[in-house]
C-alpha positions as CSV (number, residue, x, y, z in Angstrom):
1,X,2.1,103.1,34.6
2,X,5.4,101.6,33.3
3,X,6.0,97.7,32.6
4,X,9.3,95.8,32.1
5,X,11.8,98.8,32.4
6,X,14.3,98.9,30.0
7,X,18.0,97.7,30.8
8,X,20.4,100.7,32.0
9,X,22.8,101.8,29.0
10,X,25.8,101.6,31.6
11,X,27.3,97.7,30.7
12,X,30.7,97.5,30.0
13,X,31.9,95.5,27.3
14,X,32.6,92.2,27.6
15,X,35.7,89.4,26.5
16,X,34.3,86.3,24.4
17,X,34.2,83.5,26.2
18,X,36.2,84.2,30.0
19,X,33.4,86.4,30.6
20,X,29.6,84.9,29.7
21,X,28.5,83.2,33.1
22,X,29.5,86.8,33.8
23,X,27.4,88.2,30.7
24,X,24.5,86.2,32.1
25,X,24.4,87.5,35.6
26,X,24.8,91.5,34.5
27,X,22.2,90.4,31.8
28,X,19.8,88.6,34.1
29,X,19.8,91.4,37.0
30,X,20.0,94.1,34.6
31,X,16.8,92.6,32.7
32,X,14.9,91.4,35.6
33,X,15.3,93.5,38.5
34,X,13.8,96.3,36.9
35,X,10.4,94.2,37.1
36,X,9.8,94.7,40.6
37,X,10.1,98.2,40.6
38,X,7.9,99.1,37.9
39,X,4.3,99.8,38.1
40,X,0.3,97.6,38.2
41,X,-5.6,95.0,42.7
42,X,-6.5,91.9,42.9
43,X,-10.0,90.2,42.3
44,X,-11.5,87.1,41.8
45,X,-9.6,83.8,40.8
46,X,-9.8,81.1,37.9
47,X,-9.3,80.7,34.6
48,X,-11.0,82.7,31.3
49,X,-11.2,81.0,28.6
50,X,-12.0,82.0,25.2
51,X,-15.8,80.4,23.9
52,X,-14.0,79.7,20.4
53,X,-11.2,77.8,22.3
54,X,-8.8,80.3,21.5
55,X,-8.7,80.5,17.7
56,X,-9.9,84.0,16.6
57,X,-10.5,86.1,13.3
58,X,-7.7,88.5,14.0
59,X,-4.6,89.5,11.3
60,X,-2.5,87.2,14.1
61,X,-5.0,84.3,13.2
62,X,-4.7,83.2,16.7
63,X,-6.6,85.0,19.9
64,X,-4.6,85.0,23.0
65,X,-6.1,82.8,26.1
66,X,-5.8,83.0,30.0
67,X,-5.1,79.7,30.3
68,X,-1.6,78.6,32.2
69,X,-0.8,76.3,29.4
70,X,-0.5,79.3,27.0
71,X,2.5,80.4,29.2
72,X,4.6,77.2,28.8
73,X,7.5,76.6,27.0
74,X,10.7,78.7,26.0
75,X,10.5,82.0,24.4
76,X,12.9,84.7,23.1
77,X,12.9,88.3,23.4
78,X,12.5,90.3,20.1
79,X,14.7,92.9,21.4
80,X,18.3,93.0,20.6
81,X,21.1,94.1,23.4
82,X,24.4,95.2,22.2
83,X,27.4,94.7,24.7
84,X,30.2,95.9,23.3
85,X,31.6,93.4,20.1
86,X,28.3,90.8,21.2
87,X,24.5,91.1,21.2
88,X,22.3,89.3,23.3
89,X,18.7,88.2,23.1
90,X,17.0,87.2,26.8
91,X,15.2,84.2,26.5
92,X,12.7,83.2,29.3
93,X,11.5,79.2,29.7
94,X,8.1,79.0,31.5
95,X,7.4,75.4,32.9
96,X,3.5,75.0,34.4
97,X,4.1,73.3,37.9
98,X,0.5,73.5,39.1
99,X,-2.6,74.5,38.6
100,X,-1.4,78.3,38.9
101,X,2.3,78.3,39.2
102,X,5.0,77.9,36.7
103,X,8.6,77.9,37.3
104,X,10.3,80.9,35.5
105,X,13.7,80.7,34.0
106,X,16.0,83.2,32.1
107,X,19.0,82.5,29.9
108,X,20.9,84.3,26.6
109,X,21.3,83.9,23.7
110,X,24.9,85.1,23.1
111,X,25.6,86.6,19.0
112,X,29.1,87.4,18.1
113,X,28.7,90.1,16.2
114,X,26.2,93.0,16.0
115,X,22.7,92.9,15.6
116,X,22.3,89.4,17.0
117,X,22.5,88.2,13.7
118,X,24.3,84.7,12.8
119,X,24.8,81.7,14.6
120,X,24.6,82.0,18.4
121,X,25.2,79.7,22.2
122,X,22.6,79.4,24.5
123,X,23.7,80.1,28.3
124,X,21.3,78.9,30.6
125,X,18.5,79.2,31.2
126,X,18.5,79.7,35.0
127,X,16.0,79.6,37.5
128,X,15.3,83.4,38.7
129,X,11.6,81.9,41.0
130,X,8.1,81.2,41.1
131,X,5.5,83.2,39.8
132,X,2.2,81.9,41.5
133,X,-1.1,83.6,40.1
134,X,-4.1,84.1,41.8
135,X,-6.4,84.9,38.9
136,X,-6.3,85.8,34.9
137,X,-8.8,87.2,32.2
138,X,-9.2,87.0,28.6
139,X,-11.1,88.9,25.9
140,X,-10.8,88.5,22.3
141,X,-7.2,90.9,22.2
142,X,-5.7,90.5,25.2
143,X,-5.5,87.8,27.8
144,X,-3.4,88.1,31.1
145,X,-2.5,86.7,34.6
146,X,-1.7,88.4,38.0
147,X,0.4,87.2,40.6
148,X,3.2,87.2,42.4
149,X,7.1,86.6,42.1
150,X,9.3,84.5,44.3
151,X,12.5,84.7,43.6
152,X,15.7,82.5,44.3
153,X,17.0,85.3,46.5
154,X,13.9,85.1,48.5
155,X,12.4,88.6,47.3
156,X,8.7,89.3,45.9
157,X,7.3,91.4,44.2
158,X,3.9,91.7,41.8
159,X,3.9,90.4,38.2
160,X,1.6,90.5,35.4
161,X,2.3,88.0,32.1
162,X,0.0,89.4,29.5
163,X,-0.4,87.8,26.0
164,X,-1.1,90.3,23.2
165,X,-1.5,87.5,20.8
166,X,-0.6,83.4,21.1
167,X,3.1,84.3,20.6
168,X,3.3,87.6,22.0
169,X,4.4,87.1,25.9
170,X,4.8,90.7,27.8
171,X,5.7,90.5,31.3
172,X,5.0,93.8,33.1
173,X,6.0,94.8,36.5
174,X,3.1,95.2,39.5
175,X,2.2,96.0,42.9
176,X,1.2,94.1,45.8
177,X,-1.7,94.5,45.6
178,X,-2.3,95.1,42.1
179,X,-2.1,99.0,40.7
180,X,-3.0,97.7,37.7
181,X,-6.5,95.2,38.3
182,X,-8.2,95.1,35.0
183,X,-7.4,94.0,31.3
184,X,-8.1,97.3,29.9
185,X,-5.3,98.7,32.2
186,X,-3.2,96.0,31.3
187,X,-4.0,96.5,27.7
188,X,-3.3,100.5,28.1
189,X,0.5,99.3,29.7
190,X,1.2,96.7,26.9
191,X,0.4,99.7,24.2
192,X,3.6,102.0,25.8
193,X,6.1,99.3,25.8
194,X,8.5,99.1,22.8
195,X,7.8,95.6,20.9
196,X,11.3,94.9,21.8
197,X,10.9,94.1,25.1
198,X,8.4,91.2,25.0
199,X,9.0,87.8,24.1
200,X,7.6,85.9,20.8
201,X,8.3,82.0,19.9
């Protein structure tokens, strides 16, 4: 099963500044359109908290938990996209809007020069949907939540936001209904994607 796709090699270079509402559009469908068609049934619903309240005796000092507040706030990709002169990093912005629902965004972080090294400008972020979850589960490694994705565009598909650690957020790609319906085969998808393509804060 594969999660979170990577981008096609196939951008073309872009001008500084005439071109980054442009930047953020290739970068946005190139990054997040790959979601939907990537591979993950669906069970019971609520919450899974950790007994410990979250704090465990890992190397990360900090265990993961299922609950929707551990998915709020801004985060930035680790991974580093080279287009042409610039480099980008995606970041996403999650902001709770219910019980089970958060709003997701998605800018850039725009570099000038290679490596996304340096100062860089924010673009965006921009609302891409709703993600609404009908359940989530936790152990002490690896908590996640299934759902849904509504986009902007009016298109859905499945999504799964696993957290590896606290401030480890790796969004995989699903089915409706799930193909992926346990933790352990989350767990087993998160292991095959490149540390570059999640997001840490």
């Amino acid at each position: 099963m594969t999660a979170l796709c990577p981008m096609p090699p196939s951008f073309s270079p872009l001008p500084r500044a005439a071109m980054v509402p442009a930047a953020l559009v290739t970068l946005a469908l190139g990054l997040t359109l790959p979601l939907g068609a990537c591979s993950g049934r669906s069970g019971g619903d609520g919450d899974v908290a950790l007994s410990d309240g979250g704090w465990g005796g890992g190397a990360a000092g900090m265990a993961p938990v299922a609950s929707i507040s551990a998915l709020e706030g801004d985060w930035v990709q680790k991974g580093c996209i080279q287009v042409g002169a610039q480099s980008f990093k995606k970041t996403l912005r999650a902001r709770t809007t219910g019980r089970a629902t958060v709003d997701y965004y998605e800018g850039v972080l725009i570099f000038a020069g290679n490596g996304c090294a340096g100062a860089s400008q924010q673009v965006g972020p921009s609302k891409l949907g709703v993600v609404s979850f009908a359940r989530s589960d936790a152990n002490p490694a690896m908590a996640a939540r299934w759902g849904e994705l509504h986009t902007v565009t009016g298109t859905r598909s499945g999504a799964i936001w696993a957290l590896p650690a606290a401030n480890r957020l790796c969004l995989l790609g699903d089915e409706i209904p799930s193909t992926q319906p346990t933790l352990s085969a989350v767990a087993a998808s998160v292991a095959t994607l490149s540390a570059d393509n999640c997001f840490t804060r």
